[in-house]
N, C-alpha and C positions, 0 to 999 in steps of 0.2 A: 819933927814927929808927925808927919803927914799919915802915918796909920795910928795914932794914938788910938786905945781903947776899941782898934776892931781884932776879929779873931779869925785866924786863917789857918789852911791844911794845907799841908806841902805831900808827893805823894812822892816817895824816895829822897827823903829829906836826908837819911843821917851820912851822905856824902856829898863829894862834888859839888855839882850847883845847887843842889838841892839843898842842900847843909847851906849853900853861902845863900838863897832865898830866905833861908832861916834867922839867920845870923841879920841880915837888911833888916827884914819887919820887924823881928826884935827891936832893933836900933832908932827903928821909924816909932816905937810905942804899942806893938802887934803883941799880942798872946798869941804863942806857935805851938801848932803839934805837925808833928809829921811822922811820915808810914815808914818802915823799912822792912824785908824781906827775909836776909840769911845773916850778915854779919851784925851778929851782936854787940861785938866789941865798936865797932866803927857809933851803931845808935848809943853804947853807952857813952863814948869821946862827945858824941854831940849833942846828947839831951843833956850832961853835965856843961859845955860848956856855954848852952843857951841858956842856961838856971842863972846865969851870970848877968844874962842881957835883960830876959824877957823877964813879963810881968807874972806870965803862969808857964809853964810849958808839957806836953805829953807826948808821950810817944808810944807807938802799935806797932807789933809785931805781925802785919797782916799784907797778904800781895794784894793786888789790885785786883785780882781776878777770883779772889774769895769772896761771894757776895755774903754768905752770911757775916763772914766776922769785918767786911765793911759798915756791913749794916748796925754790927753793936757797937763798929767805933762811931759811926757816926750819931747812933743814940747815945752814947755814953757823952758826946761832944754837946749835943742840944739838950742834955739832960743838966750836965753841969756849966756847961757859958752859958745856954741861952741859945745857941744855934750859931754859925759860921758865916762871915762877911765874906770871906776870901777862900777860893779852894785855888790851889796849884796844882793842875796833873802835872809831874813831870817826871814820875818813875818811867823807865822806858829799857830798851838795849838795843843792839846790835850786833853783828859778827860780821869781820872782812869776810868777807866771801863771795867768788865770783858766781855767774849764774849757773854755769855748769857745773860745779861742786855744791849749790845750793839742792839739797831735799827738801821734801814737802814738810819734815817737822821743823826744820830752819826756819822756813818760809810762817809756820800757824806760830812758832813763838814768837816769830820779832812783832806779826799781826797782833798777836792777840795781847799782848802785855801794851804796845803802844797804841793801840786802837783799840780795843776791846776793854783794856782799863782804866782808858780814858773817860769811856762812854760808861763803865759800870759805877767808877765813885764818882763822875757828874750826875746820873741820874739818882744816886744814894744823895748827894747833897743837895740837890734842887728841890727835893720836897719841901724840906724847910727855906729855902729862900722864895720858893714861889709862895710860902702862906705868910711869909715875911716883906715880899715884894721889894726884897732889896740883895742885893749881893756880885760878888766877881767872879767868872770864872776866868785864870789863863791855864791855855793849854801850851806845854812846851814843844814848839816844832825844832826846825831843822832847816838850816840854808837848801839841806840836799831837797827837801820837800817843794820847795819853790823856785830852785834854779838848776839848768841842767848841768852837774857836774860827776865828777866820777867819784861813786859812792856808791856801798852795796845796794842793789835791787828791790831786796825786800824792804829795806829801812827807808827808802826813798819812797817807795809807797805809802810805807806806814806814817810816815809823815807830811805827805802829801793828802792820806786821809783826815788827818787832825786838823790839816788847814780846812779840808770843806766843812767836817763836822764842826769846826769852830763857829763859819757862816750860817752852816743851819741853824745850829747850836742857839745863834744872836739874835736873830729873825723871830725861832721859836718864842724865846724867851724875854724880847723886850719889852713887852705888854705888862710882865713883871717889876721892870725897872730893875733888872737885873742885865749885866754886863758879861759879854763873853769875845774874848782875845786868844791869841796865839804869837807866841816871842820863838822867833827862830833863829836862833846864835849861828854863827859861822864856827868854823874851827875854834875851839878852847882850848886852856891848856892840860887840860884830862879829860876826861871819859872818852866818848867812840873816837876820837882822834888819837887817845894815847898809842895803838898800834899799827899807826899809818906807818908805812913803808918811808924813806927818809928823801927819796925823790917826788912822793906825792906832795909830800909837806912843802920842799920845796915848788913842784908846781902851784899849791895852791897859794903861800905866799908870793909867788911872782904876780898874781894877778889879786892881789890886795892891796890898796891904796896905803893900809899905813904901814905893812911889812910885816906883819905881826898878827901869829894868834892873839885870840882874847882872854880876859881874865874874868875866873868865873864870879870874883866882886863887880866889876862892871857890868854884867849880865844881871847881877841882882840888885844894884843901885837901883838901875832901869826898872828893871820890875816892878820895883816897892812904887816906883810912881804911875805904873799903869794901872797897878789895883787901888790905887790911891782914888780918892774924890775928887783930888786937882785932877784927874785925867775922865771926868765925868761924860764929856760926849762923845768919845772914843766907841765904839762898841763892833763885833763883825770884823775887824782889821786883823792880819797878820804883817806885823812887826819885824822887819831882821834886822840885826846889829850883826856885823860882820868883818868890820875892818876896811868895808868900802871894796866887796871883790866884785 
């Protein structure tokens, strides 16, 4: 129970990884809430089946890039916990697409959802951990963010920015005693990789050490120990798990 009794935000929780970040801290002793976007049905499967784990749990119907209705979830969050130990950016997207089929709105949405709402629900939740002088942030990257491989353009950037903002991110705010990281998975076995072409897949498995995409429980094992206390002088680091590519 290495998160017993703290309270954390996941940002695109009611799927994928974000669902299985949910599902971890629950299991570690977290009160979870998490955001979700468009599909309903998907946030109802997973705030019912977290009611099962967690101690408390919420869930908003809000994008990342809504500042106002961030900003009344996260009032409504410090109104009734008390305020957030853990924030999780990790709503995000992507699109195969090469550069020359890429437009300029391709390019501002994969930016502004993975960078831009990265940056808008860290700075909604940092108020209260700076006047608390305690808290985690991880930001979800991207193997594509940190090593050169073949992957769309815009999303290699976009994650590539998360890793600096991460650094700044850490520097700014350790004065606080607050912690800021970046987990950047390899291939999984859903989200942006679900519509890889069946030869990429196999190229990227030829040069991974254990053969094998990952699993998005493993991806949030991990996690639950970087926002954890055991992992206390960690801070500034991008993290990749990836199968050893």
């Amino acid at each position: 129970m290495i998160l017993n009794g703290k309270r954390a935000l996941i940002t695109g929780g009611s799927r994928g990884l974000g669902r299985a970040f949910g599902h971890c801290f629950a299991n570690e002793g977290a009160r979870v809430a998490f955001t979700y976007h468009g599909n309903d049905d998907a946030a109802r499967s997973a705030f019912e089946a977290l009611q099962k784990e967690a101690k408390d749990v919420k869930s908003f119907k809000v994008s990342v890039l809504d500042i106002p209705g961030t900003e009344r979830m996260v009032k409504d969050l410090e109104d009734t916990w008390g305020g957030l130990d853990i924030l999780v950016n990790n709503a995000g997207i992507s699109q195969n697409l090469p550069l020359a089929l890429m437009e300029e709105d391709d390019w501002d949405r994969v930016m502004d959802l993975n960078v831009k709402g990265t940056f808008l629900t860290s700075k909604a939740v940092l108020r209260g951990m700076i006047r608390r002088k305690s808290g985690v942030i991880l930001n979800v990257g991207s193997l594509a963010g940190v090593r050169m491989i073949e992957a769309p353009i815009h999303y290699c950037a976009s994650k590539a920015a998360v890793r600096g903002m991460t650094e700044a991110m850490a520097k700014e705010v350790a004065r606080y005693n607050i912690r800021v990281l970046c987990l950047a998975p390899g291939l999984l076995e859903d989200g942006v990789g679900r519509n890889l072409p069946d030869y990429k897949l196999a190229e990227y498995l030829k040069h991974c050490s254990l053969g094998r995409v990952g699993c998005f429980d493993e991806v949030a094992r991990f996690a639950s120990f970087l926002v954890s206390d055991a992992n206390s002088y960690m801070t500034g680091e991008t993290v990749v798990i990836d199968g050893g590519v």
